[in-house]
C-alpha positions as CSV (number, residue, x, y, z in Angstrom):
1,X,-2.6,-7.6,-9.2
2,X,-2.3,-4.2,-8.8
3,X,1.4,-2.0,-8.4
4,X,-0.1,-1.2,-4.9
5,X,-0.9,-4.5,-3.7
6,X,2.3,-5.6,-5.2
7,X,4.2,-3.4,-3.5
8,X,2.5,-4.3,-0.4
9,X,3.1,-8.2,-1.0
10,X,6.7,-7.2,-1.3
11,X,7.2,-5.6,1.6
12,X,5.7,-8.2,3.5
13,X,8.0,-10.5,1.8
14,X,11.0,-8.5,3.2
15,X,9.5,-8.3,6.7
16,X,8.9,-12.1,6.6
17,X,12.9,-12.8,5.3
18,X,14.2,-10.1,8.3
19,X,12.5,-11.5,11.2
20,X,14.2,-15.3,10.2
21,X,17.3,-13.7,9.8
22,X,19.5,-14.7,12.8
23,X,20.1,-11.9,15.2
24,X,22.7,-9.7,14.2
25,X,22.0,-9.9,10.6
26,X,25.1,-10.8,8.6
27,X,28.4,-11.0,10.1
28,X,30.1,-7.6,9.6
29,X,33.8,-7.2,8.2
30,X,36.3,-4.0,8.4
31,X,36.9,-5.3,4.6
32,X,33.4,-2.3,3.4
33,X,34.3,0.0,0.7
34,X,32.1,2.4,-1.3
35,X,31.1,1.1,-4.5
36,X,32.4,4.3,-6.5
37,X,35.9,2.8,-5.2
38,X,35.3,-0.8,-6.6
39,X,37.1,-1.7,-9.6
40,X,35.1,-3.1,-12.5
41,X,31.5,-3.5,-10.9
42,X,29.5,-5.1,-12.8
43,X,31.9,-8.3,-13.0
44,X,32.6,-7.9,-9.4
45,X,28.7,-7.9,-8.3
46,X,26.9,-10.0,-10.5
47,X,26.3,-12.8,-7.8
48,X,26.1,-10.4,-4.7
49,X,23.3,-10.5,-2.4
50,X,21.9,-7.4,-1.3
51,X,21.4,-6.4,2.5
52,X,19.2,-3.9,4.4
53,X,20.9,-1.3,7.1
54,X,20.7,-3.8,9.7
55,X,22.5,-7.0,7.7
56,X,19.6,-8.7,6.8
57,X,19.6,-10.3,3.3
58,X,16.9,-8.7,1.0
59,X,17.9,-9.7,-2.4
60,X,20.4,-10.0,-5.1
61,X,21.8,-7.7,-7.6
62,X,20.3,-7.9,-11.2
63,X,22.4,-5.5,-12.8
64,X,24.8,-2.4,-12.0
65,X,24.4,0.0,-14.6
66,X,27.3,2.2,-14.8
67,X,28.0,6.4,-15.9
68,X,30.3,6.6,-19.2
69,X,33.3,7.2,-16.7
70,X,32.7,3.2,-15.8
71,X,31.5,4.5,-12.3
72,X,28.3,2.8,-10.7
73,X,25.2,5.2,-11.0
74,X,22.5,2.5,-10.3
75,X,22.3,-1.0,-9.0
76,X,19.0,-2.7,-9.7
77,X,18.2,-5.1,-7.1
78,X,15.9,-8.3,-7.3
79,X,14.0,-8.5,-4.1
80,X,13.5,-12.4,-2.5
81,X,10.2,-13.6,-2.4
82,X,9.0,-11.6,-6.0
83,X,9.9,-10.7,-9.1
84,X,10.3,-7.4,-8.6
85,X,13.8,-5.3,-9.9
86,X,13.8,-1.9,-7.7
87,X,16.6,0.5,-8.9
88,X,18.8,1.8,-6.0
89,X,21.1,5.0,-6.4
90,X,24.7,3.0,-6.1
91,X,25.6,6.1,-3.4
92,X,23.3,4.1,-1.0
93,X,25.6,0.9,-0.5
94,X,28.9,-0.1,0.6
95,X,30.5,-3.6,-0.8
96,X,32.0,-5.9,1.5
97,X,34.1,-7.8,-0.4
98,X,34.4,-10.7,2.3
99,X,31.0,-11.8,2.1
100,X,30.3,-10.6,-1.5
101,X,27.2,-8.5,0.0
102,X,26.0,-5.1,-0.8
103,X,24.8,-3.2,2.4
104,X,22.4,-0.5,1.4
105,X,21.9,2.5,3.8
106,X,18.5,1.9,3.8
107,X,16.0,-0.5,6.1
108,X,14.0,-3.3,3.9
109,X,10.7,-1.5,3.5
110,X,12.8,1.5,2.1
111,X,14.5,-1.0,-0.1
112,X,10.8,-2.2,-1.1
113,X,9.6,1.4,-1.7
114,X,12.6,2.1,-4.6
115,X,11.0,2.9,-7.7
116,X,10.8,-0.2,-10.4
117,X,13.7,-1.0,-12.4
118,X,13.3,-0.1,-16.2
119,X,13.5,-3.2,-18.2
120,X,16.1,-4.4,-19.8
């Protein structure tokens, strides 16, 4: 399969998850902070899902890698339905710590677009 067509299938994959999502997305909470304000990370994140602008569930985080100053940089994002890891700057999300979810600032096919995640 080509990166195209993959990219594609993802996308579609996204679209599908958002329109089962109930209305109103994900239940919001005054409890959102700014990930560059979260202490340690990577240990905090490692089982959040990720959400799209409007609350809808798009994935889960694979990884957060961090800058030498133990700040986030990137967080690289497995998307449901695929195998694909896209690599999201960490400036795009806010953490809500009551429902252990990353919201990115971005909708799901912008989520889908984010470049690939380098391995490892």
């Amino acid at each position: 399969m080509t990166k195209a067509v993959a990219l594609v299938f993802c996308g579609l994959c996204v679209l599908g998850l958002a329109a089962a999502a109930p209305p109103g997305g994900l239940p919001s909470s005054s409890g959102l902070i700014a990930l560059n304000s979260l202490p340690n990370p990577s240990a905090t994140l490692a089982t959040a899902n990720v959400a799209d602008a409007k609350g809808t569930v798009v994935g889960a985080v694979h990884k957060v890698i961090m800058d030498p100053g133990g700040k986030p940089l990137t967080v690289d994002v497995t998307l449901m339905g695929s195998n694909a890891v896209v690599a999201i700057d960490a400036s795009r999300f806010n953490y809500d710590q009551a429902h252990n979810v990353l919201t990115a600032q971005l909708d799901a096919l912008q989520i889908a677009a984010e470049p690939p995640a380098p391995p490892g």
